[in-house]
N, C-alpha and C positions, 0 to 999 in steps of 0.2 A: 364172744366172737368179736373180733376187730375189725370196724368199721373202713371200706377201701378207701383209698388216698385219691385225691382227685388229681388228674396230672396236669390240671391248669395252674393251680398251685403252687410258685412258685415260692423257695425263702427268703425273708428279707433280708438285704444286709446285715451285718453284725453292727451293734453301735455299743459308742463308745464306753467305757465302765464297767462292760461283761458283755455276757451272753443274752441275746434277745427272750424272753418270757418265754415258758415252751407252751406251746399251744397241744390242745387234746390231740391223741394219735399220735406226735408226733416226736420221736426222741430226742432227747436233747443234741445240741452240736457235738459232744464230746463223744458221745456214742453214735456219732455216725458213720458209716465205712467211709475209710480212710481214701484219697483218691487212687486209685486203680485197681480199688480191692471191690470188686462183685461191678456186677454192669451199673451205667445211669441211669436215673428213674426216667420211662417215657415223656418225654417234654421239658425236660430240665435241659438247662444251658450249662456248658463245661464255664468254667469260670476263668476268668482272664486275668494277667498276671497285675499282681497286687502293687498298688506303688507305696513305695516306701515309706512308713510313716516318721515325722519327724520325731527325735527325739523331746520327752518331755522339757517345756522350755524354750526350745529352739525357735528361728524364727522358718515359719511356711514358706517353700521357694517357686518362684512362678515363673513362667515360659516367655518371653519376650513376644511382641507381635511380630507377624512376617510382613503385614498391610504398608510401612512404610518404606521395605525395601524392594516390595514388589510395587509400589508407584515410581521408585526414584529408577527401577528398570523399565517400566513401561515410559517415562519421558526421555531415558537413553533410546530406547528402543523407537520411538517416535522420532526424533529428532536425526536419526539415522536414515529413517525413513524418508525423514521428510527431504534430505538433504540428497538421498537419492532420486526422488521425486524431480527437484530442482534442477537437478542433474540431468536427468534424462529430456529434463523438457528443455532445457537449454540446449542440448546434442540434437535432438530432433526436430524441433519446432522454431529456436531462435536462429542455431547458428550451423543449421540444418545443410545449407547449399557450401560453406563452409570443408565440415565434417566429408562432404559428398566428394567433393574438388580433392581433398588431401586423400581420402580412401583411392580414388581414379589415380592419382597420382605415386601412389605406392603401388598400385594395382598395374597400371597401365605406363610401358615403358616407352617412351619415345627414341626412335633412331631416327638421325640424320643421312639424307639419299646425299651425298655432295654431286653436283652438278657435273659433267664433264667441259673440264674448260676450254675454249673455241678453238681451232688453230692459227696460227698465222702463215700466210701462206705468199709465194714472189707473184708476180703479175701472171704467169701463168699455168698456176697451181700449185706450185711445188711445192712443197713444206719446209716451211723457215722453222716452225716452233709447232709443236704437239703434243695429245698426251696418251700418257703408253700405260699398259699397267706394272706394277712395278713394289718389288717385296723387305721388306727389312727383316734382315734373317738373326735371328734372339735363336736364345737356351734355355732347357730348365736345367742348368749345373748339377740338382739335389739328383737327378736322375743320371749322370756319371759317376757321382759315387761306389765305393769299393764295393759298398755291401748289394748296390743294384748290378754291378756290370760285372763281380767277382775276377776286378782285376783291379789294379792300381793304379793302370797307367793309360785311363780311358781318356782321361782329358788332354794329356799329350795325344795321344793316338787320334782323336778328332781331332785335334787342331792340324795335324800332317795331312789328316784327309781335307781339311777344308782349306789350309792358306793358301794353295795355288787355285783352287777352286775362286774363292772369294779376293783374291788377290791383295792380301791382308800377311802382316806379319805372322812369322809360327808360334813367335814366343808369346808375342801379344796373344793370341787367340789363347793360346795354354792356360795364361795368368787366368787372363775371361772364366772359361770353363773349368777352373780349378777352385770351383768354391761352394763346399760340399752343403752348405747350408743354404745358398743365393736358391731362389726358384728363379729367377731372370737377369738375364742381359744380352745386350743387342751387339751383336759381331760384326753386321756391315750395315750400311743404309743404301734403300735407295738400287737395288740389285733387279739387273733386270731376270725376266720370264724364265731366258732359257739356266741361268743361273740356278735358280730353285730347281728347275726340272733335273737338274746335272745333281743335286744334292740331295731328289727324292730318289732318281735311279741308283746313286750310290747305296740309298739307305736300304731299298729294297734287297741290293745282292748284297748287305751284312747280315741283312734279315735270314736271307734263304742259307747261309753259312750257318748263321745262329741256331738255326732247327735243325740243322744237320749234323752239332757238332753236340759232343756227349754233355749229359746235365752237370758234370764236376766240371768240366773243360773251362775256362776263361769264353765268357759271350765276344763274340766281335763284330756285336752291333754297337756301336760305339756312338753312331750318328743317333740314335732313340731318343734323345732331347732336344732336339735340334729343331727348332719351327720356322716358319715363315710370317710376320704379318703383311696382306696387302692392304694395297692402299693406291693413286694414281700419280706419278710422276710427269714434270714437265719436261721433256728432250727436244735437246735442238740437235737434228741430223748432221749439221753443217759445222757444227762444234761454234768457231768462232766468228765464222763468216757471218758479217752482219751483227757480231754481239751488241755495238752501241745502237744500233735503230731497235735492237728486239729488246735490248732490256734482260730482265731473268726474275723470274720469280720467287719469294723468298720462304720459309719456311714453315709459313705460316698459308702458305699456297695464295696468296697475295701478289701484283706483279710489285716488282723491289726498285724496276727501272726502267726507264726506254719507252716503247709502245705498250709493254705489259703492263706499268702505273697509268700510262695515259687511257689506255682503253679498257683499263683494268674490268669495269664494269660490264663493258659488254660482253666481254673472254668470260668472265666468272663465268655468267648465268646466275639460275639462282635455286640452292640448294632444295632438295623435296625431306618428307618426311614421312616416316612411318609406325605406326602406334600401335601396341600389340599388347593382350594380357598375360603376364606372370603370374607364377604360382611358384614360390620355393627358390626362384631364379631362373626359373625354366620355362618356355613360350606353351601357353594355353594353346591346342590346337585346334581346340573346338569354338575358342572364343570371336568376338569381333575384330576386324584388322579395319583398321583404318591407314590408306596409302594415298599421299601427296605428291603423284612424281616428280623427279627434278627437272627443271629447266635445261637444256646445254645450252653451252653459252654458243656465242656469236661467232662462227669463222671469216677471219679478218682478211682480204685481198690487199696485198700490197702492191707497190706501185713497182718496187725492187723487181729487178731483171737479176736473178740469181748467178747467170753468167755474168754478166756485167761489173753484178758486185765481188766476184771471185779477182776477177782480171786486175780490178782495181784495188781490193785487200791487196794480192800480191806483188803489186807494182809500190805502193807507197811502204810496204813492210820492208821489202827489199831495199827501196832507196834510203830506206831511214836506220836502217844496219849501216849499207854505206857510208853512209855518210857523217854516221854516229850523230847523229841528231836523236833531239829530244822525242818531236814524236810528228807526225805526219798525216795530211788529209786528203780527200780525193771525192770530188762532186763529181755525179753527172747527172744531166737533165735535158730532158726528153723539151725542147724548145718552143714547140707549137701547144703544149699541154702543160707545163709549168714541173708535169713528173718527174720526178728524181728516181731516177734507174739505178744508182749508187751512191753509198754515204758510205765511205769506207775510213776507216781511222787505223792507226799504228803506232803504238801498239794496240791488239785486241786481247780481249779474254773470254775465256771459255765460259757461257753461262750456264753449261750445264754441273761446273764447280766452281762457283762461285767464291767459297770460301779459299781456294788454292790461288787464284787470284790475287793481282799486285792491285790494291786502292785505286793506284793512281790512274789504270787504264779502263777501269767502270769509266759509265757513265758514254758523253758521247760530245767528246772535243770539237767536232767540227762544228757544234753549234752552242757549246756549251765556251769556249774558248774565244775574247775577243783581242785582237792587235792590228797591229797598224801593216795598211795593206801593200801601201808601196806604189809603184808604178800601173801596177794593175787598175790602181783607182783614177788614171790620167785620164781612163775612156771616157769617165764622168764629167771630165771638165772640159773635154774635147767636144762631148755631144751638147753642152749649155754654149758655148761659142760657134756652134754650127747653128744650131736652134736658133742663138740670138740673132743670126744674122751677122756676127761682128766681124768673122775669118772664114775663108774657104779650105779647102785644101791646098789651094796652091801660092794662101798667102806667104808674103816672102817673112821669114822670122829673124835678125841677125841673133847667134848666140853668142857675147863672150863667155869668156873664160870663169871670168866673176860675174857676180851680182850685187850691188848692195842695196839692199833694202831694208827699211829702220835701223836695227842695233847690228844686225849681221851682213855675213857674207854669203850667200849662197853657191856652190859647185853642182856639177854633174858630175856623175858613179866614174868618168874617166876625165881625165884633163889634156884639156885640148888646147889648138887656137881657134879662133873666131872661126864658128860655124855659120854657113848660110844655109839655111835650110829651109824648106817651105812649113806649112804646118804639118803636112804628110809625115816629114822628115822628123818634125820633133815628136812627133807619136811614134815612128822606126824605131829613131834611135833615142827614145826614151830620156829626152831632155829635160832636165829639172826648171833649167834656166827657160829655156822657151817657152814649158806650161804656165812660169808664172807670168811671162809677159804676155802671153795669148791670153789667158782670164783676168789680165787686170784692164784688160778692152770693153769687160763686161756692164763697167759701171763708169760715169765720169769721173768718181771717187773711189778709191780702195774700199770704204764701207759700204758704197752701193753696190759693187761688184761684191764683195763679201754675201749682202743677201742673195742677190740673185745666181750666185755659186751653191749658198747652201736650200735655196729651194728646189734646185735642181738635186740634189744629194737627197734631201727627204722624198722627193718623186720614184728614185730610183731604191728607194728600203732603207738607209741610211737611216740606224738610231732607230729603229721601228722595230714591233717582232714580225718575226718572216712569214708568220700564219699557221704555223706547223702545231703553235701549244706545246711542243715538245719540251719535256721534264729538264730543267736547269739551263734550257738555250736565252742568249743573251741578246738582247736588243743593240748591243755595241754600244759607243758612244758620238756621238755630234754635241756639241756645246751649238748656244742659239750665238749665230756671228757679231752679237754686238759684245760678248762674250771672249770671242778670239783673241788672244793676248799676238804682240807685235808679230813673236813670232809663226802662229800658228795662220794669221792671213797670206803666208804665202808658203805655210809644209803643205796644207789642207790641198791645196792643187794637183799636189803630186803625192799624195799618199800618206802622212805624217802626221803626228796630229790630231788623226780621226780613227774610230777602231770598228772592227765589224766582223763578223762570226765567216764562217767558209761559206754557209750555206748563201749566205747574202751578198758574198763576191758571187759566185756563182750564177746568179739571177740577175745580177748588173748585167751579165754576157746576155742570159737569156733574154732581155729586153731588148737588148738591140739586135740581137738575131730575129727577135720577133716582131718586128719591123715598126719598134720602137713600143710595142704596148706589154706594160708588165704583168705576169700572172702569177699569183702565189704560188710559191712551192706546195707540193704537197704529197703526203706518203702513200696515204690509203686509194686507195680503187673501187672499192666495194665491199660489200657484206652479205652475208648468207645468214639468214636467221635460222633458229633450229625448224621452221616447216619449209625450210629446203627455197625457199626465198631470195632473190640476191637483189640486191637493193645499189645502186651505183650510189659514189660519192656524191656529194653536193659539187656543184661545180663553184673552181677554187674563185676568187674574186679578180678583177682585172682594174687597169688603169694606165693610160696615155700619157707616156714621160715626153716623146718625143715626136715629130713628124716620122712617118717613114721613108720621107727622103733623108731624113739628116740620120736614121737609122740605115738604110742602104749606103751613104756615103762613109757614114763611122764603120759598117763592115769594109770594104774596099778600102779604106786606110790601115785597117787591120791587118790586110793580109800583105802589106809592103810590112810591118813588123816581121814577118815569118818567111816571105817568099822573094825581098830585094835580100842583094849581099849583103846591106849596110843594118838590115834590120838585123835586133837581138833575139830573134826567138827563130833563128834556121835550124835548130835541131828538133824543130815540133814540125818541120815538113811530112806529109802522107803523102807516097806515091801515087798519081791518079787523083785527089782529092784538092780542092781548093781550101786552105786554111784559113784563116781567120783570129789571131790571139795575140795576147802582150803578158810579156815579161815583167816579173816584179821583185824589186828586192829591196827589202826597207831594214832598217834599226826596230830589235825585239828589245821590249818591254818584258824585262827577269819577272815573270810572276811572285818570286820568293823575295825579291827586292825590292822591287818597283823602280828601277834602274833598266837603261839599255844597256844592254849584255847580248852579244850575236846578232844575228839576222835573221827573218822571215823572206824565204825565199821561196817565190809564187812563180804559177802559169794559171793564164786563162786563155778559152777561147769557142772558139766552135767553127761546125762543118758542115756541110760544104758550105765556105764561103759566101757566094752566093744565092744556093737553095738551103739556108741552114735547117738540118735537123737536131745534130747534138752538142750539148754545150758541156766542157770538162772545165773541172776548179783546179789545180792540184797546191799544195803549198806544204813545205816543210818547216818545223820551225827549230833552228838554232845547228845547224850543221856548222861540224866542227873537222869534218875530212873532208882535203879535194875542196874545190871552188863553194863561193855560196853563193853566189849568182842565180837569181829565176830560171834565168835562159838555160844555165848547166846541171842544175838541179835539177827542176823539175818539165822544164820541155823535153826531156827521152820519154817523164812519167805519163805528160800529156799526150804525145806522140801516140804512144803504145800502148792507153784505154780505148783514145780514138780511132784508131784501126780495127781495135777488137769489138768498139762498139758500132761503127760502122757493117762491120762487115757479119757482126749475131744480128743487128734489124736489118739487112739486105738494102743498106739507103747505096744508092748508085753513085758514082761519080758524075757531075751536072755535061763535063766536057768543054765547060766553054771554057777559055784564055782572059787571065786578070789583064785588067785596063794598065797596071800598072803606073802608078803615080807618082809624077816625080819628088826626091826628097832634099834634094840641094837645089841650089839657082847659083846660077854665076853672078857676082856682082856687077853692075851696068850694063846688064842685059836686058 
């Protein structure tokens, strides 16, 4: 009987050179079942596949280690590591507020509030300058297209609806809207309110046609690309009245000129801000809003009487067509206050289009423009011989015919014989020859008379700025008199010689209307700040040219210019009114040459007379029709502000009868 097999028993491998030894019980290898012939013996291990054994000879082949490519991975893999490590602590920890600042700033969009800019406004309310809201009407062209509108002929068909609309050409707008690719472009600028509303109501009844008409049919809403941007617009109501004191604002919503650059700063105000989170392009509504609101700027009080300034735009535009002159000025000013009620020039221009506008009428000539004044400036040399003490009114003056003094000849504007005249007479009738021999009284020498002429000329704003600050106005010219060349010690007495803006003849008048004390010009009135605040101007600055007698007696000489036969300025008479002014007419300096070329023909003066309240400038420069005389010129223009300005402040006529002073003497009497 056969002894049972133990199943812990396992075979040993075969080695090599045969078969392993058979051990008792146990059959040899060869006669053992085959594998899958009868079951495994309990506890035996299937056998695992055999590796190949080298051929006799051969050399044994062995496995590479994996240890050195799994190190040279594990220090890529660190070094990656580590480099993100580095990384992150540099993002969070170093450059941390960094990182923070640019996320907020992708995150968080800032809009600008722009501020509403101030108005400017005449002395009692009324809007000179403002701002309106106001739309630039664009396209998206790609939305006329054939295949959106299934028609052909969408972009003509909108332009027909819009060029009388928009007041734009038809062909132009066609070309515009004919451009199937463009997503934008802009059709008008600058369009006011009701404009847009006239373009959304159209759009509306193409709309309600469009739903009504069959799905094949041609759309004829033609207007569906059409949009509006706003935005705020500066309008001046009054178009050009007053364009050189207001200036205009440029495109950049900046003022470009006038009072808009001078006061630019306080008009702006000062823009606000609003900061809001994004997500995609699109406003978080749940997020933080942060809002800065804007500032408005400052509404400006002007000194301008917007009647005042109308009567007088129209009076010097019209005399400067007449006349065909170059261009034209016209002061008036309020005498006890120094306020200018009008600053009108002509030509003007419209500032609410600036760019349609001719160069050369920007800006604001009557202060920006200096020449030679003429006889108007004789008051000045009348008041320093009244002041000195040297002449009265009823000094006797002989005038010949000539004069010679250094290298020349001097005349008066007509040729006479031997005038007798008192000094009354040579301010009448506007004597060349008798101003100079009355101021050469002033000094025992021509040079000391020279200074004491020209200190009275800088008392009076002569070569000085006039106080205004205004953008491109000109301080005129005076040379210092030791300076005066032969000639100019005796043009400088009667206007020649010496040069000065409008605004600063103008204030020679006011100073002796205001009984001899000068007050700067000035424009502004007041201000309103945006918490409804109104704040008065500073009061303008003052200074004592003359006595007020030798001011009351230079009015009263004045008004024998205007009110005797002999005088040259009887076409500036006011019915009921006491006048008071002088004729001027001098030799123009050609700005393009620098040569005299025409005349500068002036009036000045003021009224009443005696109670004075208004003082008018007028002067044209370079008339070439019809007389060029001050007195024919521009005494209707003075006449005819002063009436109108009289009678918009309600100043009264005083009633009294001028003294009347005589202007000739008989010889040996």
């Amino acid at each position: 009987m056969t002894e049972p097999r133990d199943p812990r028993r396992v075979p040993r491998p075969a080695q090599r050179g045969g078969q392993p030894p058979s051990r008792a019980g146990r059959p040899p290898a060869a006669k053992r079942p085959a594998p899958g012939r009868g079951a495994p013996r309990p506890g035996a291990r299937r056998p695992g596949p055999r590796t190949p054994r080298p051929r006799s000879g051969a050399p044994a082949l062995r496995l590479g280690s994996p240890r050195p490519r799994l190190r040279l991975v594990s220090l890529g893999l660190t070094l990656i590591m580590l480099i993100f490590v580095v990384r992150l602590f540099q993002v969070q920890a170093v450059d941390a507020g960094a990182f923070a600042a640019k996320a907020n700033e992708n995150r968080y969009v800032p809009v600008k509030l722009a501020a509403e800019r101030g108005a400017l406004t005449d002395r009692n309310g009324v809007d000179l300058a403002t701002t309106v809201d106001a739309y630039d009407i664009t396209a998206d062209p790609s939305l006329l297209a054939p295949g959106k509108t299934r028609t052909d002929d969408a972009p003509q068909r909108a332009a027909a609806l819009l060029a009388p609309i928009l007041h734009e050409d038809e062909a132009t707008l066609a070309r515009k809207l004919d451009q199937p690719k463009a997503r934008y472009v802009l059709l008008a600028r600058q369009q006011t309110p009701q404009v847009w509303k006239r373009i959304k109501n159209l759009r509306k009844t193409l709309d309600a046609k469009a739903a009504a008409a069959p799905r094949s049919a041609p759309r004829p809403d033609v207007l569906t690309g059409i949009f509006a941007d706003k935005h705020s617009k500066r309008l001046y109501p009054n178009k050009d009245l007053a364009s050189g004191v207001l200036g205009f604002v440029n495109g950049a919503g900046k003022g470009g000129g006038g009072l808009e650059a001078l006061l630019n700063k306080q008009l702006a105000g000062k823009d606000g801000k609003l900061v809001y989170a994004q997500s995609g392009g699109r406003r978080v509504p749940t997020a933080d809003t942060q809002e800065h609101p804007a500032v408005p700027g400052t509404d400006v009080e002007l000194t301008l009487d917007r009647d005042i300034q109308w009567a007088a735009q129209q009076a010097i535009t019209d005399q400067v067509a007449k006349s065909g002159a170059d261009r034209g000025y016209v002061v008036v000013q309020d005498t006890r206050t120094g306020e200018i009620l009008a600053l009108a020039n002509a030509p003007a221009f419209d500032p609410n289009d600036v760019a349609k506008s001719d160069p050369e009428a920007l800006g604001n000539a009557a202060l920006s423009d200096a020449f030679e004044p003429g006889s108007t400036s004789k008051v000045m040399s009348m008041a320093a011989v009244l002041e000195e003490g040297v002449a009265t009114p009823s000094t006797r003056v002989t005038v010949p015919n000539r004069l010679h003094r250094g290298d020349r000849l001097f005349a008066d504007d007509v040729d006479h014989a031997t005038w007798h005249l008192t000094l009354n007479g040579v301010l009448a009738k506007s004597s060349n020859i008798g101003t100079i021999l009355a101021t050469g009284q002033l000094g025992r020498t021509q040079p000391e008379a020279n200074q004491v002429l020209y200190s009275y000329l800088r008392k009076f704003g002569i070569g000085k700025p006039t106080g205004l600050g205004f953008p491109g106005e000109t301080d005129g010219i005076l040379a210092k008199p030791q300076d005066w060349n032969t000639s100019q010690q005796y043009t400088i007495p009667f206007g020649q010689g010496l040069s000065l803006n409008a605004v600063q003849a103008a204030s020679v008048y006011s100073t002796i209307a205001n009984g001899g004390e000068r007050i700067a010009p000035t424009l502004v009135r007041g201000t309103t700040g945006p918490d409804g605040h109104y704040a008065p101007a500073p009061r303008p600055a003052k200074n004592r040219v003359v006595s007020p007698k030798t001011a009351r007696t230079l009015a009263t000489m004045l008004e024998s210019v205007v009110d005797d036969e002999e005088g040259t300025g009887a076409k500036a008479k006011i019915d009921g009114y006491r006048v008071g002014g002088k004729t001027g007419t001098s030799n123009r300096v050609d700005p393009k040459t620098g040569r005299y070329r025409g005349y500068t023909a002036s009036f000045a003066g003021f009224a009443p007379a005696d109670k004075p309240r208004i003082t008018v400038y007028c002067a044209v420069q370079n008339p070439t029709k019809g007389s060029y005389f001050g007195g024919q010129v521009c005494g209707p223009i003075y006449q005819q502000v002063m009436a109108f300005a009289l009678k918009t402040l309600q100043v009264p006529p005083t009633g009294a009868q001028p003294p009347r002073l005589p202007v000739t003497f008989t010889p040996g009497q």
